[in-house]
PDB file of N, H, CA, C and O in Angstrom:
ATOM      1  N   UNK A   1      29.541  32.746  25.537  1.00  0.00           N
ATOM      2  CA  UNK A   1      29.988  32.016  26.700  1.00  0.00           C
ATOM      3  C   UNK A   1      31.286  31.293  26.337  1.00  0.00           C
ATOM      4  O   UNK A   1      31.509  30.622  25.329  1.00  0.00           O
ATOM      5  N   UNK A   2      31.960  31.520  27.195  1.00  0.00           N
ATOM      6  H   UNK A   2      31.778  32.065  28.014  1.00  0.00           H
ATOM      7  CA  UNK A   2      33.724  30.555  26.987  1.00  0.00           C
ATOM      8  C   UNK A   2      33.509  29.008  28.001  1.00  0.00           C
ATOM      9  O   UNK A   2      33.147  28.859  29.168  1.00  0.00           O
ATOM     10  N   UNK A   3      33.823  28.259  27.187  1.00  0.00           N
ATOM     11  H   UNK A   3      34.117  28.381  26.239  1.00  0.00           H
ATOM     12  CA  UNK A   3      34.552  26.827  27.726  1.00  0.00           C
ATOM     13  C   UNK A   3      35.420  26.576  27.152  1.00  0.00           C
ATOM     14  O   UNK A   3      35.793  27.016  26.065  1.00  0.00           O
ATOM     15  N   UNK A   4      36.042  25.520  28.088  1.00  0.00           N
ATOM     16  H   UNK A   4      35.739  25.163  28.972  1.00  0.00           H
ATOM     17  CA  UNK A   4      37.457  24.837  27.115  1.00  0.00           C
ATOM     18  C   UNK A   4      36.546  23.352  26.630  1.00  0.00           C
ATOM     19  O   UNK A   4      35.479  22.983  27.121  1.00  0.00           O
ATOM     20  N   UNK A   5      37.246  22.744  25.654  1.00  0.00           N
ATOM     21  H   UNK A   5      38.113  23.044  25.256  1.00  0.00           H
ATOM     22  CA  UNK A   5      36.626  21.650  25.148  1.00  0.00           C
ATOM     23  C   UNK A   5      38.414  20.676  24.687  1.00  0.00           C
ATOM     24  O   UNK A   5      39.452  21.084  24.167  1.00  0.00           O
ATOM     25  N   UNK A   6      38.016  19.418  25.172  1.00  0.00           N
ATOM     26  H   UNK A   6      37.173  19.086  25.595  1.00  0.00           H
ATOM     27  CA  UNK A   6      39.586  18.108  24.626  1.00  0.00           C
ATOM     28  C   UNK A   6      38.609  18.021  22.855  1.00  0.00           C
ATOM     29  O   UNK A   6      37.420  17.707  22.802  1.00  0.00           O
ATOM     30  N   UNK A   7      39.099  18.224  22.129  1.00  0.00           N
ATOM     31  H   UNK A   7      40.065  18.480  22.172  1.00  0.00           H
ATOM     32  CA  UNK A   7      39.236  17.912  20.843  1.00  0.00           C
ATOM     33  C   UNK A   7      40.016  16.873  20.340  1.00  0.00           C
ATOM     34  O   UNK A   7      41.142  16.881  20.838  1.00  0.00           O
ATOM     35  N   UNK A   8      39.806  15.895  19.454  1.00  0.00           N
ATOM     36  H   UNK A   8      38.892  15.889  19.049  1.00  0.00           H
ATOM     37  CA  UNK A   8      41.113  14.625  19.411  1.00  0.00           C
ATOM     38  C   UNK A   8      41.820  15.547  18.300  1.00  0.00           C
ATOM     39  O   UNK A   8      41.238  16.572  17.945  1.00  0.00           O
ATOM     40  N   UNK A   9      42.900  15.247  17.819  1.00  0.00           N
ATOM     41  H   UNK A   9      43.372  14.414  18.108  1.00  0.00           H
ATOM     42  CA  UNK A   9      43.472  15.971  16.671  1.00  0.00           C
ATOM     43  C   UNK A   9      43.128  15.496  15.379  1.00  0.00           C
ATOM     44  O   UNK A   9      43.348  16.369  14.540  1.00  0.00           O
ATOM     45  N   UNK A  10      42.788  14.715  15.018  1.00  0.00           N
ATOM     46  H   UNK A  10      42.609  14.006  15.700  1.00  0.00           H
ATOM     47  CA  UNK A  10      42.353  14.652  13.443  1.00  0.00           C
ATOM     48  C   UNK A  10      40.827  15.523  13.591  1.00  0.00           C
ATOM     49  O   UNK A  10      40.648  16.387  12.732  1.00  0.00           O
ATOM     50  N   UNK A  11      39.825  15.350  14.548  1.00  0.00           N
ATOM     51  H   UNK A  11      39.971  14.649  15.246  1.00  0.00           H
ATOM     52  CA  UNK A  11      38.992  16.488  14.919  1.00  0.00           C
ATOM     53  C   UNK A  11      39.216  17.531  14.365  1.00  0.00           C
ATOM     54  O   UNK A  11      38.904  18.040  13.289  1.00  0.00           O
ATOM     55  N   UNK A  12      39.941  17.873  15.429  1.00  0.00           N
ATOM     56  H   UNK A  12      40.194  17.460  16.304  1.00  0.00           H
ATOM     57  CA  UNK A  12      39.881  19.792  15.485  1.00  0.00           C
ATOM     58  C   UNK A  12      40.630  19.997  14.111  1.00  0.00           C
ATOM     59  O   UNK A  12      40.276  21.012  13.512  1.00  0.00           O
ATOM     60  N   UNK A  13      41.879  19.003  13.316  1.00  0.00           N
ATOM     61  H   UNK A  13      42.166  18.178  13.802  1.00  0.00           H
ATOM     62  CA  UNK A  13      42.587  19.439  11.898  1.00  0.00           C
ATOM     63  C   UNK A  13      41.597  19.692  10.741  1.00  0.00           C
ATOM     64  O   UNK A  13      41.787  20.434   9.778  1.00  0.00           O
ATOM     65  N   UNK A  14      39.972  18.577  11.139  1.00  0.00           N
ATOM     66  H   UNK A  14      39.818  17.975  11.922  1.00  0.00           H
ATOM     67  CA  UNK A  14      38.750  18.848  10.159  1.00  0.00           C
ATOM     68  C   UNK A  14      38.060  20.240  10.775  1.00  0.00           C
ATOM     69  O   UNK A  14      37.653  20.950   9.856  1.00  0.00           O
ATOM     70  N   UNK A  15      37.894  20.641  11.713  1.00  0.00           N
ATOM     71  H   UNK A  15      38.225  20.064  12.460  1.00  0.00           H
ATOM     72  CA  UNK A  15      37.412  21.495  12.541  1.00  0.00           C
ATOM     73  C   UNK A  15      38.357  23.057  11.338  1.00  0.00           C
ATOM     74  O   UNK A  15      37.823  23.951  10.682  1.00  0.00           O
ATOM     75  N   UNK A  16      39.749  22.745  11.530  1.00  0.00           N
ATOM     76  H   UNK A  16      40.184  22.019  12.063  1.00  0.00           H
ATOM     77  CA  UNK A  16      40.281  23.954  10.667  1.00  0.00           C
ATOM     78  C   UNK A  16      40.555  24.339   9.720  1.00  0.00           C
ATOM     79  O   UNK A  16      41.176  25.371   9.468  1.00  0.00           O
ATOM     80  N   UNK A  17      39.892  23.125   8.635  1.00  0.00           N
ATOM     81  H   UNK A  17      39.387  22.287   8.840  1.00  0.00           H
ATOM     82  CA  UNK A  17      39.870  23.025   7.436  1.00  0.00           C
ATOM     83  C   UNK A  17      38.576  23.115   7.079  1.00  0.00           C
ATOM     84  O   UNK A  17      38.389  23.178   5.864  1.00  0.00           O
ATOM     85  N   UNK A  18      37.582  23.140   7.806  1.00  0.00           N
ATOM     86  H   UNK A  18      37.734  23.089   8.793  1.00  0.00           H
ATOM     87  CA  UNK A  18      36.088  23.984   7.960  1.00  0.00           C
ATOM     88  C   UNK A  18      36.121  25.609   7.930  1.00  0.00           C
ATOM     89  O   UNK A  18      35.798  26.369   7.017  1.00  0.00           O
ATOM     90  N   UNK A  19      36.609  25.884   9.204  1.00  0.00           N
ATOM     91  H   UNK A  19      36.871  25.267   9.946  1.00  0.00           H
ATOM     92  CA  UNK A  19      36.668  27.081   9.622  1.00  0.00           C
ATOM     93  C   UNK A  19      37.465  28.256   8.511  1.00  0.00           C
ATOM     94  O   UNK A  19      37.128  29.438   8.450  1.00  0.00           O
ATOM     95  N   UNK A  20      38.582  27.625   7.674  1.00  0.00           N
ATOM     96  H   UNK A  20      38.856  26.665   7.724  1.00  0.00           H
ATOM     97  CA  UNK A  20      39.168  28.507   6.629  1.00  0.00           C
ATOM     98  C   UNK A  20      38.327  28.236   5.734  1.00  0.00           C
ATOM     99  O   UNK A  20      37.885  29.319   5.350  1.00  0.00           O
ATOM    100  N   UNK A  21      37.542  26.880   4.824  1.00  0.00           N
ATOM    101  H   UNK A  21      37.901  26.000   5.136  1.00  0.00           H
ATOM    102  CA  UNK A  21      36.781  27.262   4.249  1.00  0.00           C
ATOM    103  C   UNK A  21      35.483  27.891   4.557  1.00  0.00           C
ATOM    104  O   UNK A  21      34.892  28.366   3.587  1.00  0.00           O
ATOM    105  N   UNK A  22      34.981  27.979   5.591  1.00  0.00           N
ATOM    106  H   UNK A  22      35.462  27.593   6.379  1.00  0.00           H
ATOM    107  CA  UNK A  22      33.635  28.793   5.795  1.00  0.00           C
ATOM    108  C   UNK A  22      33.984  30.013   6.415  1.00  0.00           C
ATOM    109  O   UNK A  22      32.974  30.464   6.955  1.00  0.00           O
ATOM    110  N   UNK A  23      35.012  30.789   6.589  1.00  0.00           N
ATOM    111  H   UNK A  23      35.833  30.423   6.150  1.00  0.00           H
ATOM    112  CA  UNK A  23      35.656  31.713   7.049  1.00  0.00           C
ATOM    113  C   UNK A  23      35.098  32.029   8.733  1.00  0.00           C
ATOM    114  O   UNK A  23      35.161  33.193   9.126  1.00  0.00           O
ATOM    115  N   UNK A  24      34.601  31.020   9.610  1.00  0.00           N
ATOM    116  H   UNK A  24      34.550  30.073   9.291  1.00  0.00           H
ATOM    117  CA  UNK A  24      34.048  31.272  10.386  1.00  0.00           C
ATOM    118  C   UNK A  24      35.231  31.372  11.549  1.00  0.00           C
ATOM    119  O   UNK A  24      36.404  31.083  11.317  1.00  0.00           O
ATOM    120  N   UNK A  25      34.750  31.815  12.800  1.00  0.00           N
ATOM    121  H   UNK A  25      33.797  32.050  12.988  1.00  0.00           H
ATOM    122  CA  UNK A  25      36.499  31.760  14.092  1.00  0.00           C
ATOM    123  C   UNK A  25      35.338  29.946  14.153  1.00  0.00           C
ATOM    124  O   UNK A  25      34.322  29.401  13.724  1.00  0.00           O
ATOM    125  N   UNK A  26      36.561  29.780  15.049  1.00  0.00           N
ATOM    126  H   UNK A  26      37.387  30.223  15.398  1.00  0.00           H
ATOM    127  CA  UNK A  26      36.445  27.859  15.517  1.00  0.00           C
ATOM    128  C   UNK A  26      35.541  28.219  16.153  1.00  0.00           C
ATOM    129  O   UNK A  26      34.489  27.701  15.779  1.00  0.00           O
ATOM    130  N   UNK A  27      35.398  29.208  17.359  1.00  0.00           N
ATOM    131  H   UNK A  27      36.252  29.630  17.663  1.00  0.00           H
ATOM    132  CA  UNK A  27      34.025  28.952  18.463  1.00  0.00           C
ATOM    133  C   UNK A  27      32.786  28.956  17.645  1.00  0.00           C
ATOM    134  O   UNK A  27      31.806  28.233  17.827  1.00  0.00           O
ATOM    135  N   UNK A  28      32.927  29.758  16.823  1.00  0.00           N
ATOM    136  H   UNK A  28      33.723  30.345  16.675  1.00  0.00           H
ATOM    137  CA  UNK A  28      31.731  30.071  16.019  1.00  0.00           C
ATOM    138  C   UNK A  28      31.242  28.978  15.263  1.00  0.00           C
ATOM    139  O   UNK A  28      30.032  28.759  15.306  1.00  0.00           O
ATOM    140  N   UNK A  29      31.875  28.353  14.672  1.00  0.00           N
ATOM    141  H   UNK A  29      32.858  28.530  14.636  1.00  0.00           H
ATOM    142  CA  UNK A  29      32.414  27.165  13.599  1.00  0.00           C
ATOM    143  C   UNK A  29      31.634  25.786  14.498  1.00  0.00           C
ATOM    144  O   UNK A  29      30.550  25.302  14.172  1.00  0.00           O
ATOM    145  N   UNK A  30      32.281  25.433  15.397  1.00  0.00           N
ATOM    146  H   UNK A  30      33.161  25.826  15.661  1.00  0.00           H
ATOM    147  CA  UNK A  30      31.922  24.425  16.470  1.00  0.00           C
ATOM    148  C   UNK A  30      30.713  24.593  17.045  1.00  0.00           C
ATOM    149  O   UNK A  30      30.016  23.592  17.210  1.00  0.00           O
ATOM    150  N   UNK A  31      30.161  26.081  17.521  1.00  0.00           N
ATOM    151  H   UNK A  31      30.727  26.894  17.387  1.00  0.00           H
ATOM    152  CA  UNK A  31      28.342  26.448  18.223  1.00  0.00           C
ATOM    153  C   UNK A  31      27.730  25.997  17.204  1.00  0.00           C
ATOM    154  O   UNK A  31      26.809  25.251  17.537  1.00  0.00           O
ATOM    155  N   UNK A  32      27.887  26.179  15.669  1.00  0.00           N
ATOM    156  H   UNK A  32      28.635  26.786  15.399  1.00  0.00           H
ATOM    157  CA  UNK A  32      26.928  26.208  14.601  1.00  0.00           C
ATOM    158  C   UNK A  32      26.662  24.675  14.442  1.00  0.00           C
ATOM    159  O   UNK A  32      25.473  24.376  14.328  1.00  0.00           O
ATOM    160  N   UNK A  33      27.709  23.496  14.411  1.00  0.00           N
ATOM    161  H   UNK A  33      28.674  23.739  14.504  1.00  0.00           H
ATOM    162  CA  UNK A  33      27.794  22.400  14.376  1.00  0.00           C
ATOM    163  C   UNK A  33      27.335  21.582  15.348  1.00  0.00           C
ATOM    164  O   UNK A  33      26.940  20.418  15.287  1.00  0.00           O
ATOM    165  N   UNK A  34      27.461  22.526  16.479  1.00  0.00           N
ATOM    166  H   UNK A  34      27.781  23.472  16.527  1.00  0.00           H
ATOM    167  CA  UNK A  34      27.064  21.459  17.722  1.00  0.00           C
ATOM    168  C   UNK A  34      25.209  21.408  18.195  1.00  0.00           C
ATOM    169  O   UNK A  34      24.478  20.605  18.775  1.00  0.00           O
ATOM    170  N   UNK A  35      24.994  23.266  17.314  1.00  0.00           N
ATOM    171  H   UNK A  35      25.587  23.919  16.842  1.00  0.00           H
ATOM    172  CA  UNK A  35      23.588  23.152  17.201  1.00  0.00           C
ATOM    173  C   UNK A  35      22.591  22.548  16.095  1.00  0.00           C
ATOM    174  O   UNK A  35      21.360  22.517  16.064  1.00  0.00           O
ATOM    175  N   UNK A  36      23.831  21.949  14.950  1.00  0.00           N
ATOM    176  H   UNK A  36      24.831  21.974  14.975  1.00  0.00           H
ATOM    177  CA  UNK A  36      22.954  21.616  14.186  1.00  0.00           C
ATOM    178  C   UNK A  36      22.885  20.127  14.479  1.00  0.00           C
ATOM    179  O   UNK A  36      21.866  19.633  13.996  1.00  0.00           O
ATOM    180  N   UNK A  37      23.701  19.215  15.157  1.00  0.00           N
ATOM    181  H   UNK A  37      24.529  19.616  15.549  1.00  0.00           H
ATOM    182  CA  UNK A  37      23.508  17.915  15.623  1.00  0.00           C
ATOM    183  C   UNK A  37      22.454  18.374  16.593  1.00  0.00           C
ATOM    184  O   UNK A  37      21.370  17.975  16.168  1.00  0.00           O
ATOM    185  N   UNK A  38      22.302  19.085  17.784  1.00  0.00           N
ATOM    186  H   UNK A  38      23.183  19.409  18.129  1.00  0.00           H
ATOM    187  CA  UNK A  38      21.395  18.520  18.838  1.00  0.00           C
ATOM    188  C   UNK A  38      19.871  18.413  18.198  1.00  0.00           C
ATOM    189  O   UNK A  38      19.104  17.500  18.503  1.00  0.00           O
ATOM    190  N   UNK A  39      19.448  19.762  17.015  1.00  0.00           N
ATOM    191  H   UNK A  39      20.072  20.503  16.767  1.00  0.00           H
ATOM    192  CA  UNK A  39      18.508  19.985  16.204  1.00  0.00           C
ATOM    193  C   UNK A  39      17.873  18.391  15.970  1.00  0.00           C
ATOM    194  O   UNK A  39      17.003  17.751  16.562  1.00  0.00           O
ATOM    195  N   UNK A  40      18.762  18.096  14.803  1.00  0.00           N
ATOM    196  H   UNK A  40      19.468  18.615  14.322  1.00  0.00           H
ATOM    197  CA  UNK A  40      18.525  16.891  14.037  1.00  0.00           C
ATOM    198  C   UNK A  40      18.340  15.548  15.377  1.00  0.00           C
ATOM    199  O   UNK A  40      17.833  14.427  15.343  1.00  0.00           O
ATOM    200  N   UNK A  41      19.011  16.324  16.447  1.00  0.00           N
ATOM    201  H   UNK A  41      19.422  17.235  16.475  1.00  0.00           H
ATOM    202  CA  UNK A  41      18.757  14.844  17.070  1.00  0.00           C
ATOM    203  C   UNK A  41      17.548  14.977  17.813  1.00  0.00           C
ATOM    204  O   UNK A  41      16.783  14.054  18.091  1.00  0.00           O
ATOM    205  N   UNK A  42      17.431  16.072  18.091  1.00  0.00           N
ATOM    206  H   UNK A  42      18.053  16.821  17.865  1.00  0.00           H
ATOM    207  CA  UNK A  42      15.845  16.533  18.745  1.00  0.00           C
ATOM    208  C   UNK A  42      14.706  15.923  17.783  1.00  0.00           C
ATOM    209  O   UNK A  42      13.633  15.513  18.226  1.00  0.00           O
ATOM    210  N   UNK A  43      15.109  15.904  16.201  1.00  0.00           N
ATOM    211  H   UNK A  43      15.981  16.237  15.841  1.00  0.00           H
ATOM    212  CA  UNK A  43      13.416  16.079  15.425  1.00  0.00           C
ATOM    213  C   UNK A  43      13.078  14.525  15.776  1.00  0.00           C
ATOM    214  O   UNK A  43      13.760  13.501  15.812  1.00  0.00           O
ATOM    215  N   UNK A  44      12.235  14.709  15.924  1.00  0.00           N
ATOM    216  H   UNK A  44      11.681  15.541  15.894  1.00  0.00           H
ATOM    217  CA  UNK A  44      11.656  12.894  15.284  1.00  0.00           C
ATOM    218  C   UNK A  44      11.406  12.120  14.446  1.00  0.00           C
ATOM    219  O   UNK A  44      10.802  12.411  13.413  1.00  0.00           O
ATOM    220  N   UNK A  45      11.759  11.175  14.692  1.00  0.00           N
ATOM    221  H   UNK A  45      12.249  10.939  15.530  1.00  0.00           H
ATOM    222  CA  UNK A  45      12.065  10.201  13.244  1.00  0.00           C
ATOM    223  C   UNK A  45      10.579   9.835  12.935  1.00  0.00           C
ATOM    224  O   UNK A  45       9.671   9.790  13.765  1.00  0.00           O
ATOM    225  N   UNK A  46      10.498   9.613  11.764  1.00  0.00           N
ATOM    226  H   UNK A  46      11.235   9.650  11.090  1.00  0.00           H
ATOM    227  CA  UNK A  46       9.864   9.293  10.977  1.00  0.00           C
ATOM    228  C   UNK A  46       9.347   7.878  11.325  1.00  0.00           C
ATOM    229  O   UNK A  46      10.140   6.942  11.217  1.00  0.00           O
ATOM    230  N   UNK A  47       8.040   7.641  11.747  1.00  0.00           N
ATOM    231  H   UNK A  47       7.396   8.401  11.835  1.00  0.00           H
ATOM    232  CA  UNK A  47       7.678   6.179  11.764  1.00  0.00           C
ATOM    233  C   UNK A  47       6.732   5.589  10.858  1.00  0.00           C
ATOM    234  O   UNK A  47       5.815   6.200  10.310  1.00  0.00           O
ATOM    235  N   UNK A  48       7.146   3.716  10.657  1.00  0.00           N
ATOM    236  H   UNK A  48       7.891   3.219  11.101  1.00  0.00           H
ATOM    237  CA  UNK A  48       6.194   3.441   9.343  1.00  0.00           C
ATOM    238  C   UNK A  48       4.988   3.692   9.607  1.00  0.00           C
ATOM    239  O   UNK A  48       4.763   4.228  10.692  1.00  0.00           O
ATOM    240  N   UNK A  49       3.954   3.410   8.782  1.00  0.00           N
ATOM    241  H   UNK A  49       4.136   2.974   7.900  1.00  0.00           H
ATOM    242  CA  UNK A  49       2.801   3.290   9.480  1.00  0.00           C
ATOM    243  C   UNK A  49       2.133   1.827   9.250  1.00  0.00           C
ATOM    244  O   UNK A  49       2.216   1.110   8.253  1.00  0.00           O
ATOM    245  N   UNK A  50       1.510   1.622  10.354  1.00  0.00           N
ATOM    246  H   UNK A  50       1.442   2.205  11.163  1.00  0.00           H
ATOM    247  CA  UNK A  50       0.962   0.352  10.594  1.00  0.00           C
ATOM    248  C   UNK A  50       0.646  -0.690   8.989  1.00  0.00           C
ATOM    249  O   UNK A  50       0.018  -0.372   7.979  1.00  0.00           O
ATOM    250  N   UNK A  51       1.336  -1.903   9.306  1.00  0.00           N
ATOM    251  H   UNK A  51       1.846  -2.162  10.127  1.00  0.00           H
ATOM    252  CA  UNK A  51       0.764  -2.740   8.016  1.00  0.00           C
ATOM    253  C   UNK A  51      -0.621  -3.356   8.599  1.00  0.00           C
ATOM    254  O   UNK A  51      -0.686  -3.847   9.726  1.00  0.00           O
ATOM    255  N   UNK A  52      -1.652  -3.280   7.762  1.00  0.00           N
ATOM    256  H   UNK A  52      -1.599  -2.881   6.846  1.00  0.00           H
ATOM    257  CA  UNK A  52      -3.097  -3.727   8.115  1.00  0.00           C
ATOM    258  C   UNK A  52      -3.094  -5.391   7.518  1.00  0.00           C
ATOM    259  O   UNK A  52      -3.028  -5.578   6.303  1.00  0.00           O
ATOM    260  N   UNK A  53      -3.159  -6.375   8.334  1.00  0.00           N
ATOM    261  H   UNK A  53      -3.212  -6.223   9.321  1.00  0.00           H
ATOM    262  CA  UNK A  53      -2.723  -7.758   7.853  1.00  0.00           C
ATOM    263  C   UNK A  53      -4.588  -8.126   8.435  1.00  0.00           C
ATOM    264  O   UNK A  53      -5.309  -7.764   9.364  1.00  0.00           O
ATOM    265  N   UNK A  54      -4.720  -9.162   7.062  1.00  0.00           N
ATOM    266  H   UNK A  54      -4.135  -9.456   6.307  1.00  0.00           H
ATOM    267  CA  UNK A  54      -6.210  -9.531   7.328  1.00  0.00           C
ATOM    268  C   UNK A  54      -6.109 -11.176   6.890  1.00  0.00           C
ATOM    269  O   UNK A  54      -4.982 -11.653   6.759  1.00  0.00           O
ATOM    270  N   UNK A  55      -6.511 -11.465   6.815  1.00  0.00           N
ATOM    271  H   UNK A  55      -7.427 -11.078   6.921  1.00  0.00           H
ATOM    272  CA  UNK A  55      -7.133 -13.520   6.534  1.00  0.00           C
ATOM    273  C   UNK A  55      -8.446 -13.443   6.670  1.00  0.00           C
ATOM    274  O   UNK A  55      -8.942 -12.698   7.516  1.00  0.00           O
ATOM    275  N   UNK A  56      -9.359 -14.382   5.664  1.00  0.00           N
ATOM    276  H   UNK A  56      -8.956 -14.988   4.978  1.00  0.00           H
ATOM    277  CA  UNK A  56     -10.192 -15.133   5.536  1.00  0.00           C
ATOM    278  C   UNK A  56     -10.754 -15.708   6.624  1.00  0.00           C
ATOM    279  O   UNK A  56     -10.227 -16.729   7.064  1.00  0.00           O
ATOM    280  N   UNK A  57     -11.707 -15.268   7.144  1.00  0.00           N
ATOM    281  H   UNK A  57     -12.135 -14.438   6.786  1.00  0.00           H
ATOM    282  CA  UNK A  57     -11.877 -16.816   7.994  1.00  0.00           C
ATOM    283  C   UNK A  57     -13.409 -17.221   8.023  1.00  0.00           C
ATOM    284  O   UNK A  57     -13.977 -17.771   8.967  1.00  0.00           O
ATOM    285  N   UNK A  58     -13.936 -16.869   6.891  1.00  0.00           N
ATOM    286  H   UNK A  58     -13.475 -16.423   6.124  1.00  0.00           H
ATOM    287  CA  UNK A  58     -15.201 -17.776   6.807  1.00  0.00           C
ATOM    288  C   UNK A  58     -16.447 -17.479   7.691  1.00  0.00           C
ATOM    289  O   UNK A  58     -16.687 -16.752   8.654  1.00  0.00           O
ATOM    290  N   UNK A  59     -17.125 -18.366   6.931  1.00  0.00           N
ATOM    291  H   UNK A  59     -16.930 -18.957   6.148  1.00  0.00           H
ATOM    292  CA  UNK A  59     -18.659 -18.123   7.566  1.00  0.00           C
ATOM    293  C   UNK A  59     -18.551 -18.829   9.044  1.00  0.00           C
ATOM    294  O   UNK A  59     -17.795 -19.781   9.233  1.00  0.00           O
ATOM    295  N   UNK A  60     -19.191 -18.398   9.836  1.00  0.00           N
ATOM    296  H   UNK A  60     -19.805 -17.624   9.682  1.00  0.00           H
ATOM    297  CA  UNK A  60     -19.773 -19.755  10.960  1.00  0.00           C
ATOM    298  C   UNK A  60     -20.742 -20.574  11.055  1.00  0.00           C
ATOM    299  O   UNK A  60     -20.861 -21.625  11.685  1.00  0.00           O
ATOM    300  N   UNK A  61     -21.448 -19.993  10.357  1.00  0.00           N
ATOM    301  H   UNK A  61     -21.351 -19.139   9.845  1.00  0.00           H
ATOM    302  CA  UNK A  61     -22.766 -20.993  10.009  1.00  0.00           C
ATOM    303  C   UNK A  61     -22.922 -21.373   8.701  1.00  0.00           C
ATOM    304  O   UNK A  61     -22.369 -20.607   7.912  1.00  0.00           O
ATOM    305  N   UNK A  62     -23.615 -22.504   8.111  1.00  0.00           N
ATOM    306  H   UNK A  62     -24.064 -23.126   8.752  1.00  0.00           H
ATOM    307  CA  UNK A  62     -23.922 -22.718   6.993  1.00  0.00           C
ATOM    308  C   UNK A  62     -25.060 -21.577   6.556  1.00  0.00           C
ATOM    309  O   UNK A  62     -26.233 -21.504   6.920  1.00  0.00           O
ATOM    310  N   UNK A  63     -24.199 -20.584   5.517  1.00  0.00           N
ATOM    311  H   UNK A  63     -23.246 -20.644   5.222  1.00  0.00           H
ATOM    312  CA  UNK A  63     -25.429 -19.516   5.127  1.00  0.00           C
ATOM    313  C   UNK A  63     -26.622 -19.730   4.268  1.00  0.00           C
ATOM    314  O   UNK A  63     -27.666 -19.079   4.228  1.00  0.00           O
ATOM    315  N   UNK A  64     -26.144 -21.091   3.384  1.00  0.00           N
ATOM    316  H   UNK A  64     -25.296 -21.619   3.417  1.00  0.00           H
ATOM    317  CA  UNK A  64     -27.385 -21.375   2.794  1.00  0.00           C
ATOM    318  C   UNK A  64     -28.837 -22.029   3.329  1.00  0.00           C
ATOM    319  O   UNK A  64     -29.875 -22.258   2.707  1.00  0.00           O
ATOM    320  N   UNK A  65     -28.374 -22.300   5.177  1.00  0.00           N
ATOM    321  H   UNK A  65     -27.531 -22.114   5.682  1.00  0.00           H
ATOM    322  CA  UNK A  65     -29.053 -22.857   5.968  1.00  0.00           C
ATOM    323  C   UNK A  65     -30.202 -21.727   7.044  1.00  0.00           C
ATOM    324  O   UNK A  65     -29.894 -21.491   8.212  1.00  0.00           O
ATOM    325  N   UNK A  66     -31.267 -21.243   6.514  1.00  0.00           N
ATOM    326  H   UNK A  66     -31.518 -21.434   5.565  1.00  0.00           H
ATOM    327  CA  UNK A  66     -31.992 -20.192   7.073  1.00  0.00           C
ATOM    328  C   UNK A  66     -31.984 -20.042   8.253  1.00  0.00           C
ATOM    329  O   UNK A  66     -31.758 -18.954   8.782  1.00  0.00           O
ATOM    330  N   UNK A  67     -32.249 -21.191   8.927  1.00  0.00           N
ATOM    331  H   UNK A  67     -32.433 -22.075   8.498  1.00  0.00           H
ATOM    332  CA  UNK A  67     -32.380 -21.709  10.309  1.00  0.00           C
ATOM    333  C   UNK A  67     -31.188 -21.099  10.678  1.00  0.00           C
ATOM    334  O   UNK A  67     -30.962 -19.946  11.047  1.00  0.00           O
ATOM    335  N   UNK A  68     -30.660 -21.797  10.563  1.00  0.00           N
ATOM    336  H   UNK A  68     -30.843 -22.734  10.264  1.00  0.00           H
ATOM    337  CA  UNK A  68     -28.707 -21.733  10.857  1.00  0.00           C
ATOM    338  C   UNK A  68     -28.603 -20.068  11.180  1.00  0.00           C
ATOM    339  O   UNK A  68     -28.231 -19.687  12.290  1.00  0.00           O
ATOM    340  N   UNK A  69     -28.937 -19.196  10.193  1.00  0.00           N
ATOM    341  H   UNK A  69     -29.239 -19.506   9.292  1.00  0.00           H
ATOM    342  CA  UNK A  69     -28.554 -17.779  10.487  1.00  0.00           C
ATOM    343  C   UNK A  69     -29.353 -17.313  11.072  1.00  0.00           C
ATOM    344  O   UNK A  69     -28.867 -16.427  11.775  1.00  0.00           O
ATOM    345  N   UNK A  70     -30.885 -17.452  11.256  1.00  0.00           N
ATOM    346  H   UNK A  70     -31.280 -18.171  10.685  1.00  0.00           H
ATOM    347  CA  UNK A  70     -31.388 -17.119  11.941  1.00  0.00           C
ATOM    348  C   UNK A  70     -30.873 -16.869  13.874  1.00  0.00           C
ATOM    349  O   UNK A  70     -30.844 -15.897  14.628  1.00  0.00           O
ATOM    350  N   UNK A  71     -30.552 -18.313  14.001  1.00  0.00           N
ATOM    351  H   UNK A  71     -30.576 -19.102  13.388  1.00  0.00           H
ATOM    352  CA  UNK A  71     -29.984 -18.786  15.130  1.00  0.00           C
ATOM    353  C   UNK A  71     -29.063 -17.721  15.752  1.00  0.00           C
ATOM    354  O   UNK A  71     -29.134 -17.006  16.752  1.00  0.00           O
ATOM    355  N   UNK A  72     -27.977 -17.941  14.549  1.00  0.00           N
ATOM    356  H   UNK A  72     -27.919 -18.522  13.737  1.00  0.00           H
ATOM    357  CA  UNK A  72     -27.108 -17.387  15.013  1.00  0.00           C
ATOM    358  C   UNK A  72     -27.158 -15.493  15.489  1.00  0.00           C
ATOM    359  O   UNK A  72     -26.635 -14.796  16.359  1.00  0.00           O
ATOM    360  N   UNK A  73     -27.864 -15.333  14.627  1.00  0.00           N
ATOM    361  H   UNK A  73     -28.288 -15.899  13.920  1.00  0.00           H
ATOM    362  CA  UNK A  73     -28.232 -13.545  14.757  1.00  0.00           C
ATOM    363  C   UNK A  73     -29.100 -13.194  15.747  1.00  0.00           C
ATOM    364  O   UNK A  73     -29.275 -12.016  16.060  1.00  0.00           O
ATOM    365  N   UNK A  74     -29.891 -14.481  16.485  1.00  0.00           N
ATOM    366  H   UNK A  74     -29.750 -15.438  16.231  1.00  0.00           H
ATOM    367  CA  UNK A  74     -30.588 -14.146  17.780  1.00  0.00           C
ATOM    368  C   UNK A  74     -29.853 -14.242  18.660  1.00  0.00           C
ATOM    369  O   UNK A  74     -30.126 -13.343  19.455  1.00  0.00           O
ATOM    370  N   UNK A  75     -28.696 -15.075  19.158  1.00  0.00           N
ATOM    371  H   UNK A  75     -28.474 -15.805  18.512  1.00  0.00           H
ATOM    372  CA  UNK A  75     -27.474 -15.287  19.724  1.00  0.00           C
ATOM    373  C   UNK A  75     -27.100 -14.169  20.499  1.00  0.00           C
ATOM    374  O   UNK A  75     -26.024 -14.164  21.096  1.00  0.00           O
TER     375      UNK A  75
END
């Protein structure tokens, strides 16, 4: 497929200093590049995974108190 494309000029001067070293023509040169950005921008990034954050927080009842747990476990 043909389009025209505005290129800035320090661009397209890296664009032809690609193209002689990879011996590719520019259209060719530019499809390969333009598919390998949309690629990479398609994959998905990598996410952290969850930090598991915990604290202390104690008994509610006095456990050495029978009663006490009893109570509470009929609750």
């Amino acid at each position: 497929m043909r389009t025209t494309l505005d290129i800035d000029d320090p661009v397209l001067r890296e664009l032809k200093r690609l193209q002689t070293k990879e011996g590719k023509s520019l259209g060719r040169l530019v499809s390969d590049l333009l598919a390998r950005a949309l690629k990479e921008d398609a994959a998905p990034t990598p996410t952290a995974p969850p930090v598991w954050i915990a604290k202390p927080m104690g008994a509610r009842v006095n456990l050495s108190d029978k009663e006490a747990v009893h109570r509470a476990l009929d609750r």
